[in-house]
N, C-alpha and C positions, 0 to 999 in steps of 0.2 A: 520591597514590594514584589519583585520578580521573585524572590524566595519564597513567599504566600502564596503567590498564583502558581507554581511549581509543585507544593503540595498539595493546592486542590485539583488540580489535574491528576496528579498520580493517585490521590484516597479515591477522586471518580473512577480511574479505569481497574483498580484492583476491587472497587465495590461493582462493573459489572462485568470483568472477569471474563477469559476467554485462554489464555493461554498459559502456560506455566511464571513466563517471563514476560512482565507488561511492559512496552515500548512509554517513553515518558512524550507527552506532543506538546503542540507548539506553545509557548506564552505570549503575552502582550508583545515582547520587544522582538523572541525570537521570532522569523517568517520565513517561506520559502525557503524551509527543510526540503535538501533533493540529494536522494542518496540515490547515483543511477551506475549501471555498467553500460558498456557497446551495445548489449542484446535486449537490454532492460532501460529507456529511458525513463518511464517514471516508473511510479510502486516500489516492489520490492523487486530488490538487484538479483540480479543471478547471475552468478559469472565464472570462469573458468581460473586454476593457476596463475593462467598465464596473462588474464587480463585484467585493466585497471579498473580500480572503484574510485569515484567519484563522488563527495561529499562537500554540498552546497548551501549557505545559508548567510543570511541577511538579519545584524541585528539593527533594530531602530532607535539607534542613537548615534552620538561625534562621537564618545568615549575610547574609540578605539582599546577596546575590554583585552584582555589577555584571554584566548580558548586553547585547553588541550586537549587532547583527544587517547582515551584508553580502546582497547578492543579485549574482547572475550570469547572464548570459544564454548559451546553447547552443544548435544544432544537433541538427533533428532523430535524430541519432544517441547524442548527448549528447558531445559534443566542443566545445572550447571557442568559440563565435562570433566573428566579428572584429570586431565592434565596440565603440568606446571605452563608456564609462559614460553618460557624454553622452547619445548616440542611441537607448538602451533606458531610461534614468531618468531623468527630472526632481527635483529637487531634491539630495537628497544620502542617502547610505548609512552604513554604520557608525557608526552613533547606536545610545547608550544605549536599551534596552528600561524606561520608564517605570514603567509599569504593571505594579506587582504589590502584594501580598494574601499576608498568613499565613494558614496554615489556625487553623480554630477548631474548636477543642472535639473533637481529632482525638488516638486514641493516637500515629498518627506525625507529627513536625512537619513541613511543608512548605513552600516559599511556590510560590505558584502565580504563573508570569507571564503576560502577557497581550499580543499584539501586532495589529494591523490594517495593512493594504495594503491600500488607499493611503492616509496619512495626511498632515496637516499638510506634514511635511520630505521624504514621500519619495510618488514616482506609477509607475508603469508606463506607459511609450509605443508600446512594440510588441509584435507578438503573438510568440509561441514558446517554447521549454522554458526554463526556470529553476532557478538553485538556491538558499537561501538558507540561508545558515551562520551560526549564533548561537556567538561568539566570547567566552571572558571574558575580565576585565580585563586579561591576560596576552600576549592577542590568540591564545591558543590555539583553535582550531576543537574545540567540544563534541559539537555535532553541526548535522548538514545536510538538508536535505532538497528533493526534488523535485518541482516544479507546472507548469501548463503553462496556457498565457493564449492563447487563442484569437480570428478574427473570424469573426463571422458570414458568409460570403460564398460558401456553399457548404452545399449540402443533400445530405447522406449517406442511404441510407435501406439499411437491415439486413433479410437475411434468412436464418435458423439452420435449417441443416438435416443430418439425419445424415450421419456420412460416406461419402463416396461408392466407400470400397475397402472390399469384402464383409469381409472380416479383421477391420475395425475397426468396421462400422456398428452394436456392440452398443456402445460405449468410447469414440468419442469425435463430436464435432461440429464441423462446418464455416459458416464466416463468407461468405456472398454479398456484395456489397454494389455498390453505384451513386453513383457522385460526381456530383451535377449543379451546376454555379456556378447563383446566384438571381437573376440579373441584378445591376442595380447595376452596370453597366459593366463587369461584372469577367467575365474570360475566361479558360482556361490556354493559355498560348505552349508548345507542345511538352511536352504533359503526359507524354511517356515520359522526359524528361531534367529537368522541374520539379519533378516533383511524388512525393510519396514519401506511404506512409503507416504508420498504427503499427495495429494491432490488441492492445487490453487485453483480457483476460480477469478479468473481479469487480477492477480496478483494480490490476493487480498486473503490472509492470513487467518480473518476472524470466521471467512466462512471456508476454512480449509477441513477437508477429510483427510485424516490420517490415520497412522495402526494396520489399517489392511494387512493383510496374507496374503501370498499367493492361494488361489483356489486348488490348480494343481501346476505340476510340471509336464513339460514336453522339450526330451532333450536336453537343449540348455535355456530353455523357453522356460518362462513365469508367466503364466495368465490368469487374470483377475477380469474375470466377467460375470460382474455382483447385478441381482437384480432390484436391490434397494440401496444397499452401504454407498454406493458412489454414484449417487443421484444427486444434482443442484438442483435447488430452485432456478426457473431459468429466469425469473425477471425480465429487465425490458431495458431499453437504449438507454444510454445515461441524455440526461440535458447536458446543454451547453451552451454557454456564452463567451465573448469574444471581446476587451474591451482594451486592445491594443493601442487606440487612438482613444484618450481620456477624453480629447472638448468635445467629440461626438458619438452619435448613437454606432453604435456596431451590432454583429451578431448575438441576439440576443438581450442588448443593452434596450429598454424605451425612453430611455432618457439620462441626463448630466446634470451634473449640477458641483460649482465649484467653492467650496467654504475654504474653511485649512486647508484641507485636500481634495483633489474630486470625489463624488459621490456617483457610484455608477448602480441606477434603480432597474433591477431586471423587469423584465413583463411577471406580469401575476400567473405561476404554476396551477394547477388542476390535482386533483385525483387518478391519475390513470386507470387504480385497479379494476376499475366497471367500466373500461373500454377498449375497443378492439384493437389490437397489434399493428402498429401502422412503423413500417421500417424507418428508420432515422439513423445513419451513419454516424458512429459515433471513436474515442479512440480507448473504450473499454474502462472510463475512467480515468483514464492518464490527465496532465495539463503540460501546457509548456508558457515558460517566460516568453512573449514576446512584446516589441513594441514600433508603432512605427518610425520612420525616417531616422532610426538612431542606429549606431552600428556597435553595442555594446547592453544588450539589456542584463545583463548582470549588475551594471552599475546606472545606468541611464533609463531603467526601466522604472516608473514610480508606482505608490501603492493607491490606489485607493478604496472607501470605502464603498464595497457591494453590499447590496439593500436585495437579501432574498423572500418572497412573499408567498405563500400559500394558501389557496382557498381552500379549506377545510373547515367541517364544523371542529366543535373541541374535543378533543378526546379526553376522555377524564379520568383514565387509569393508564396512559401510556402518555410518550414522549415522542417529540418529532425532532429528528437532525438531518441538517445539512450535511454529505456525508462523500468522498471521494477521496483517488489517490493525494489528491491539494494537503488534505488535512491528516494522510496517513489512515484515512478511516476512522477517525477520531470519535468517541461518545463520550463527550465531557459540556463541562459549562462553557468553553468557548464556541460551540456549535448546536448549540441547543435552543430549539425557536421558542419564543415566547406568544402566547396566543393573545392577540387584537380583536375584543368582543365588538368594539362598533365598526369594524370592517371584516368579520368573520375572517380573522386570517392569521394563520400563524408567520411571524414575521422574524428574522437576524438579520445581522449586519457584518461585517466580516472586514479586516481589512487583509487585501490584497493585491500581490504586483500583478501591473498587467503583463494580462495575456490571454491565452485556451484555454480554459476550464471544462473540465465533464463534473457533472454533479451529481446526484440522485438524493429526495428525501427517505431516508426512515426510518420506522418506529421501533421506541421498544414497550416494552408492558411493563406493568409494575412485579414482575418475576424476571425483569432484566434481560428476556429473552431479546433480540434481535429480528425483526418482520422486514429485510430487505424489500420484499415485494409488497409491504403494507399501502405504500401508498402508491410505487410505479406500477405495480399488477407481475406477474408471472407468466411469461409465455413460451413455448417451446421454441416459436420461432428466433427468438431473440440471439443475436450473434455475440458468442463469449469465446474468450481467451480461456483454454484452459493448456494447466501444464501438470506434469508428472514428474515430482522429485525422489530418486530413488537413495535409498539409506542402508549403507553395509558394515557390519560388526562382527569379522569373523569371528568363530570359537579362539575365546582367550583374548583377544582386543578389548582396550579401553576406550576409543570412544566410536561415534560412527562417522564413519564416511560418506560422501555423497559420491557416487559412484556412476548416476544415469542422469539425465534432463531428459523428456518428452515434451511435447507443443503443437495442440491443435486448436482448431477452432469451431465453431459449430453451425461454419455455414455452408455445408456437408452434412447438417444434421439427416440422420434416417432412421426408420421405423425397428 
């Protein structure tokens, strides 16, 4: 069964397509995939040499299953790198995942497992994109996911300002930005042919800019002040619910309801995009496990089923998804709402451990295009996480390097 649901997950996200290298997401049993570093708790990791990665997840059964875990090194693009194992890892790969833990005192059973990089058997030696796929006993791929290991050797520094085409300067925002190397000997050789960069938006990969050029040089200064290419939609606050405490209503929650498991039914969401920018704190999409009066939610934290609702008429040529860091950004059948003609509402159900969630609905078209702001709206004002991943391949190097990190925010946005 978990084999079936595995490939229709993976035939969805290669039918609609976004990156070289598709990330496999969650199934029925696997949950509460959290691949985080220090600097990155949820989304996607970003981390230095010298700091740990952290990989989390919960599958829902006793079986206590056998997981290992392979990594792979990639190209700024996500295309496969050419080098052997040897020159990006030390030690060895595809080992058993030790560490794990039953849940306790939990209506659904679990076992939670537990991973770190670098440990004991296995180290990282160069910087740049990665993937690491937890295989079962079977040596089938369960699922994957995406990190990126960086050096320090280069100072980015952000600057967020409205768009600069009159059309768009109420909807969306533009990414400035300056590359300068920090000394340390280090220089770029032909930064129009070395050097590549990514621009993330709130850590999310499907709506990233990449390819860029430097426009020109100054000194040892790179600047890229595009007045279209690094434009985001600016979208709007993510929602959020809060269902730490199962027997009752929390942030967000209007009600409980307890069968097998609890059932936590949100309030009924809106259309945002025909309404005005109203601030709402939010953490850019991120979630966090948490749960009350227990001192252990990794293992004591339970799941239950959230009830997400939609008032929307039907859209008859596109798709609506429930969509955040929770689910990796997911557009597949586990996250894909089904429309309810006698309550006008597109409705899913989802199970999940408590805790923070940010969410956001949206759409896609039947050209598989992605409408972030289809249904939350587009605003300049909206406060976003952006960062600046910078990519180096000297003359004659085989793979690239990540070289810089930038990170701002846009609540500083100006004209």
């Amino acid at each position: 069964m978990i084999k079936i649901q595995i490939t229709i997950s993976f035939l969805m996200s290669l039918f609609l397509g976004n990156s070289q290298i598709q990330e496999m997401d969650n199934t029925d049993e696997i949950k509460s995939i959290s691949l985080k570093s220090n600097i990155s708790k949820s989304g996607l990791p970003l981390l230095s040499l010298n700091e740990r990665l952290y990989l989390e997840f919960d599958v829902l059964n006793s079986n206590e299953d056998d997981y290992y875990y392979v990594i792979e090194h990639y190209n700024f693009d996500w295309t496969k790198s050419r080098l052997m194992k040897s020159e990006f890892l030390e030690g060895l790969d595809n080992l058993r995942i030790f560490n794990y833990e039953n849940s306790f005192n939990t209506y659904q059973i679990y076992s939670n497992y537990k991973l770190q990089i670098p440990n004991k058997q296995t180290r990282l030696k160069v910087s740049g994109n990665y993937i690491i796929k937890i295989l079962n006993e079977y040596n089938e791929i369960i699922f994957s996911r995406k990190f990126m290991v960086y050096e320090n050797l280069a100072n980015v520094n952000l600057e967020i300002k409205r768009s600069r085409n009159v059309n768009e300067i109420s909807s969306k925002q533009t990414v400035d930005f300056v590359i300068k190397t920090n000394g340390n000997n280090f220089r770029f050789n032909n930064p129009a042919q070395t050097v590549n960069t990514v621009i993330l938006q709130n850590n999310n990969l499907k709506t990233a800019i990449s390819g860029l050029k430097p426009q020109y040089s100054l000194g040892n200064e790179l600047i890229y002040k595009y007045n279209i290419e690094t434009t985001f939609s600016g979208g709007n606050e993510y929602l959020y619910f809060e269902n730490k405490d199962v027997r009752g209503t929390n942030l967000g929650v209007q009600y409980t309801d307890l069968q097998e498991i609890y059932h936590s039914y949100l309030y009924v969401d809106i259309n945002r995009s025909k309404t005005r920018y109203t601030y709402n704190p939010d953490i850019n999409g991120g979630y966090q496990v948490t749960v009350l009066d227990r001192e252990n939610p990794s293992v004591e934290a339970d799941y239950t089923f959230v009830h997400f609702s939609l008032r929307q008429p039907e859209l008859q040529t596109k798709s609506i998804y429930v969509y955040g860091s929770f689910n990796n950004f997911a557009l597949n059948i586990l996250n894909k709402m089904s429309y309810n003609s006698k309550s006008s509402t597109y409705e899913l159900t989802m199970k999940l451990k408590q805790g923070f969630y940010n969410y956001k609905y949206v759409v896609v078209n039947d050209k598989n295009e992605l409408d972030e702001g289809g249904i939350s709206g587009n605003f300049y004002e909206t406060e976003n996480n952006y960062k600046v991943v910078v990519y180096y391949r000297d003359l004659g190097a085989r793979f690239d390097r990540i070289v810089g990190l930038g990170e701002g925010t846009s609540t500083q946005i100006s004209n």
